[in-house]
N, C-alpha and C positions, 0 to 999 in steps of 0.2 A: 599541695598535699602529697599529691603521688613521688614528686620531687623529694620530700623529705623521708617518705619511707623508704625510697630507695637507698638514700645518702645512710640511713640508720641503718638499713641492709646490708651493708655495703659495709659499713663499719663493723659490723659483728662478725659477717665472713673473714675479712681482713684479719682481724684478732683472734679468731680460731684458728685460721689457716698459721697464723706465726704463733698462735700458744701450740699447737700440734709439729709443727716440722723445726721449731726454735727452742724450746722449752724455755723462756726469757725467766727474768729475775722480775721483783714487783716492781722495779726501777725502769726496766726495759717497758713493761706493760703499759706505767703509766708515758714513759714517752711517745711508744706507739700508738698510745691511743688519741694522744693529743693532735700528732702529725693527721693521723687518719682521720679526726674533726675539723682538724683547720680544712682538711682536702676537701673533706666532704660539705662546708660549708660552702666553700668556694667552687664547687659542683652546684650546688642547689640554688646557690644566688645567679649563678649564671643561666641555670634551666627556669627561672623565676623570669630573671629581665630581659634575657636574648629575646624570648617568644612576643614582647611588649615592643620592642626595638625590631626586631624584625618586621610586626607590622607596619611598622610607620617607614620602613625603608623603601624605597623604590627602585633598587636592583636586587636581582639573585642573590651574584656574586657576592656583597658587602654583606649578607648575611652568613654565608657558605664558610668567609673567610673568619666570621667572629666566631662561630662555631670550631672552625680550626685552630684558630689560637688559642681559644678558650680552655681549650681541651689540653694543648699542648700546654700551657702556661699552667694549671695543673698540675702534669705532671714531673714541671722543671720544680715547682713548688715543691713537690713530695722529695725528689729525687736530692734539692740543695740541703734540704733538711738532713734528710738521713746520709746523706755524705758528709754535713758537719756533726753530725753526733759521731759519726763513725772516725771522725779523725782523720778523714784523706789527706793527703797530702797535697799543698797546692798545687802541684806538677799535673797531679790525676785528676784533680777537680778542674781544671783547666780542660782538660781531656774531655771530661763528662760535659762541661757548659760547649763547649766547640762541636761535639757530636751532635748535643743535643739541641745547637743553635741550629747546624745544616741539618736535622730533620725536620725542624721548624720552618725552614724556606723551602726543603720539600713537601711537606704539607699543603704549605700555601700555594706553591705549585700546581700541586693535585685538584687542590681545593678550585684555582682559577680555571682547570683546565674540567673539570671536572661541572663547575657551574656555566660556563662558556656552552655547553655542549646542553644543559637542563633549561641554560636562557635563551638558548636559538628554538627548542621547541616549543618552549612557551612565550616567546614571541609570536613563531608561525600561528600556533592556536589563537593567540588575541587576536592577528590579524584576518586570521577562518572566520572567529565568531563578530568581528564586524562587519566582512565583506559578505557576511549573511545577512547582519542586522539592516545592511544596505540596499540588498534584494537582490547579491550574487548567489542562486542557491547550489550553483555548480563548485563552488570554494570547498578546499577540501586542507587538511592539514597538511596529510602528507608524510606524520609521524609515523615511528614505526617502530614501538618500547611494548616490552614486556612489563613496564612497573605501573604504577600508579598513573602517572601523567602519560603513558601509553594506551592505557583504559580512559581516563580522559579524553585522550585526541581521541578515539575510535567513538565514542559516545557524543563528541562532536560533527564529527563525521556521518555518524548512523543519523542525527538529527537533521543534518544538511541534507542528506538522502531523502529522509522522509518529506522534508518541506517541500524539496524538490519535484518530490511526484504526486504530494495533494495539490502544489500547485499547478503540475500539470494537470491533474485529473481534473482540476475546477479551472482550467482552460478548458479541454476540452468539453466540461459540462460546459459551460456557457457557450459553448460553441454548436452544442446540440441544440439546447435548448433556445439558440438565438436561430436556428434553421428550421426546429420545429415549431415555431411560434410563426416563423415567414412560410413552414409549408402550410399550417392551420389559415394563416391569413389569406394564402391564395386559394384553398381549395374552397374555403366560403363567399370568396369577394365573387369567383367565376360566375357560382348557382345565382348568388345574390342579385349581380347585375344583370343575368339572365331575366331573373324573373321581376327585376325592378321594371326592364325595359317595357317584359309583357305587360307590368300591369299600368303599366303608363298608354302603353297602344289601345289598352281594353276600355281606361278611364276616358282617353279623348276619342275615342269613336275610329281610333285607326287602323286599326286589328280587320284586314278583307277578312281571313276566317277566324274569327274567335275561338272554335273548338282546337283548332291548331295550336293557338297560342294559351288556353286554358290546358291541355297537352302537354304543352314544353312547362308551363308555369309549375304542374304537380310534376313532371321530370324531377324539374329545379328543386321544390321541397322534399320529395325523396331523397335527391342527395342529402341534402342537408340534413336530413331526418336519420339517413346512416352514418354519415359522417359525426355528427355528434353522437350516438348510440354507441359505436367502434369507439370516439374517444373518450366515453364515459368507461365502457368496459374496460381498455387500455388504464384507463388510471385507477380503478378499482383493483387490476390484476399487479399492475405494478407496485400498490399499497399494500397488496397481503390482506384487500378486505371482501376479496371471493373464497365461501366457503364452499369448498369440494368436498362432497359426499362420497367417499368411495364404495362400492358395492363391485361384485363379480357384474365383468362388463367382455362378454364378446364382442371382438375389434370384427370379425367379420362381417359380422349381422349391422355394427355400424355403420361399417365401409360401403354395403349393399343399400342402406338407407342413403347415405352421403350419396349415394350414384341417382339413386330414383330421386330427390331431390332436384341433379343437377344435368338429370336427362334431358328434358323442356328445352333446357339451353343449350347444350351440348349439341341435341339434333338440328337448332335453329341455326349452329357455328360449325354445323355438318362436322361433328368430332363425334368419335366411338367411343364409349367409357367402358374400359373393361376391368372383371374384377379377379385378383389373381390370390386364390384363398385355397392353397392345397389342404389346409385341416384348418378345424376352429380353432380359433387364438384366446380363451380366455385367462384375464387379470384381473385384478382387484382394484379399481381405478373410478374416475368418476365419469360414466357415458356422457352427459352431457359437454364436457367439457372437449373429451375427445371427438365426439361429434362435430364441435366446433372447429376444431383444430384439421379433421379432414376436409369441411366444406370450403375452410378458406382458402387449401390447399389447393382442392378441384376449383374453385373460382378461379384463382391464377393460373394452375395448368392450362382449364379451357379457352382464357383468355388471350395464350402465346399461340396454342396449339395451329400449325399450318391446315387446311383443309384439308378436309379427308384422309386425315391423321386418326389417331386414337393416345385417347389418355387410360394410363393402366394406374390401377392402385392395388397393390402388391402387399400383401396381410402374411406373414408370417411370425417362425419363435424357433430362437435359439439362443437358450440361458436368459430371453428377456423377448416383450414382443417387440415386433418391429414393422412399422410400415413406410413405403416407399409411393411418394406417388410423381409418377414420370410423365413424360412428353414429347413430342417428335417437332417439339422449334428449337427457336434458335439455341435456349438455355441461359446459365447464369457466364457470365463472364468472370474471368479471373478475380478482376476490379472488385463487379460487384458481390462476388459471394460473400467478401469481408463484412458487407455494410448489408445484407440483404434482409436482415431479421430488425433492421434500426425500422424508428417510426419516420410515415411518409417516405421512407425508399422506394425510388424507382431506377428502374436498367437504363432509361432514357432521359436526356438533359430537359426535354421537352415536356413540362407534366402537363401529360391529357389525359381527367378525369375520365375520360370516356372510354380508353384504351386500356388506363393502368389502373382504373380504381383510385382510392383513396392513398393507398399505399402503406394502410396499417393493416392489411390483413396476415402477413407471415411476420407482421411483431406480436398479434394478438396471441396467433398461431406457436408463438416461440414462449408467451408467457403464461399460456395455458401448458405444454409441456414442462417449463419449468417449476410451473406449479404442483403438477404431478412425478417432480421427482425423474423426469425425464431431460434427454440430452435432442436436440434438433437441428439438423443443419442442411447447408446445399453445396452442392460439387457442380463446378465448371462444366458448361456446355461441351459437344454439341450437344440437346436435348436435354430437357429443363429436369432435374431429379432434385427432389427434395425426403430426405426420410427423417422419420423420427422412432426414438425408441422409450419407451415406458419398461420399467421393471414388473412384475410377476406381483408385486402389492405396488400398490403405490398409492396418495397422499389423497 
């Protein structure tokens, strides 16, 4: 349909354009207007069945080129017409078909060289989007067009990328998730056999002191008893289904409780806790949450801290609060700062429950800060720093 209005388009300009600059006779009119029907039929059948025949082709090229002649054949059409009404002379008309035969192998020329160059990119592409469909997701085009089939390759491209990096990202998960399932496996099996052993010594009469082993046995369930608690918390903070109350919360008055808390211990591991609070720091954030987030902090600190060291936790504010809490061991290593907020990380290959904890404490630590709209992290030794900072409202 669009083909036909054109072709009628086409013929009305046609006719105006030569009733305005020709002034023709009613003789002239009706000839022109018949040439300029045949033309224009023969335009409109070919915009009908090229598009039908193109489908069903299987090169570029052979359609490029029907397109080319089509067009030309056309115009020799129009051009023999009105040189035989005009009475040329064979000499010139010779002229005319000769000219207009060598524009016609130029065309075709154009036309080969032309699809040559439209058929090597969309080759490249078919063979991108297979050696994708095959699970090369590194396969790239390569193209590099401003038209159409340029936006094509690049949209090929941007999808090869994306596959690229969910499938790494879901390498990587499973990669986590295959470490954190064997660090939960080992930190339960440890307590478990522990306290399977004891209650086997206790069942057959073999236990010399029972209290001792009644002892290790509630050791044993303690673990067990935080170890599942931390990883209940952990997956509740990582679903978004803890609800943070924020209210106006002095980080100092926290910081000072987080120390009386973790005093008991700290004097039993002969470590100093000092608290470094030049003015009150209040925000609008949730106490409990940050609470949690320094005692984990001091858990770890006092855990590295060398004897007769001191662990300082450091309360200040500028344009946002900020606390720091330090230590006088070894610190984080280069290595592990990267991984040090992951769950079950430890600085050591050797996991001893007894040394390192559980090893969720600075993920819980990292997903209570992110909860509140806060940024957390740790810098390389010597001397173990971790800070985090909370905005002035937060969540």
């Amino acid at each position: 349909m669009k083909a036909l209005l054109f072709s009628l388009a086409a013929i009305v300009m046609g006719l105006v354009v030569f009733e305005v600059t020709m002034q023709p006779s009613a003789s002239d009119r009706i000839e022109l207007a018949t040439i300029f029907v045949f033309m224009a039929a023969a335009s409109t059948a070919a915009a009908l069945l090229l598009p039908r025949a193109a489908q069903r082709s299987s090169r570029l090229a052979v359609t490029v080129f029907a397109l080319s002649l089509v067009s030309l054949v056309v115009v020799v059409f129009g051009l023999a017409i009105a040189a035989n009404r005009m009475f040329i002379s064979d000499h010139d008309l010779t002229v005319v078909l000769i000219v207009l035969g060598f524009g016609l192998l130029a065309a075709l020329g154009f036309a080969f060289s032309a699809s040559r160059a439209l058929t090597v990119d969309l080759q490249e592409m078919a063979a991108t989007t297979s050696d994708v469909a095959e699970g090369d997701l590194a396969a790239r085009t390569n193209v590099t067009r401003a038209d159409e089939i340029g936006r094509l390759a690049a949209g090929i491209d941007e999808m090869a990328r994306r596959l690229e990096a969910d499938a790494t990202a879901k390498a990587n998960e499973d990669e986590r998730r295959r470490q954190f399932f064997a660090a939960v496996g080992h930190d339960l099996r440890t307590p478990l056999a522990s306290a399977q052993v004891a209650v086997e010594a206790l069942r057959d009469g073999l236990a010399a002191d029972p209290d001792r082993y009644y002892a290790s046995l509630q050791r044993d369930l303690g673990a067990l008893h935080s170890l599942v608690d931390d990883l209940f918390l952990l997956a509740r903070i990582q679903s978004g289904d803890m609800a943070i109350e924020a209210m106006p919360t002095d980080l100092t008055d926290v910081a000072d409780e987080a120390i009386e808390i973790f005093l008991p211990v700290a004097t039993k591991e002969n470590v100093e806790l000092v608290l470094d609070a030049p003015t009150r720091v209040v925000v609008s954030t949730g106490p409990e949450a940050v609470s949690r987030v320094m005692r984990n902090l001091l858990d770890n600190a006092i855990r590295y801290a060398p004897d007769g060291s001191a662990v300082t936790v450091a309360v200040s504010q500028n344009g946002g609060a900020s606390v720091v809490v330090s230590d006088e061991g070894p610190g984080f290593s280069e290595e592990f700062v990267g991984y040090a907020f992951d769950s079950f990380s430890r600085p050591d290959a050797d996991r001893n429950r007894e040394t390192d904890g559980s090893g969720l404490g600075l993920a819980i630590a990292k997903g209570f800060v992110t909860a509140l709209d806060g940024e957390i992290w740790a810098e390389p030794g010597p001397g173990g720093r971790v800070e985090f900072t909370l905005p002035l409202t937060s969540a």
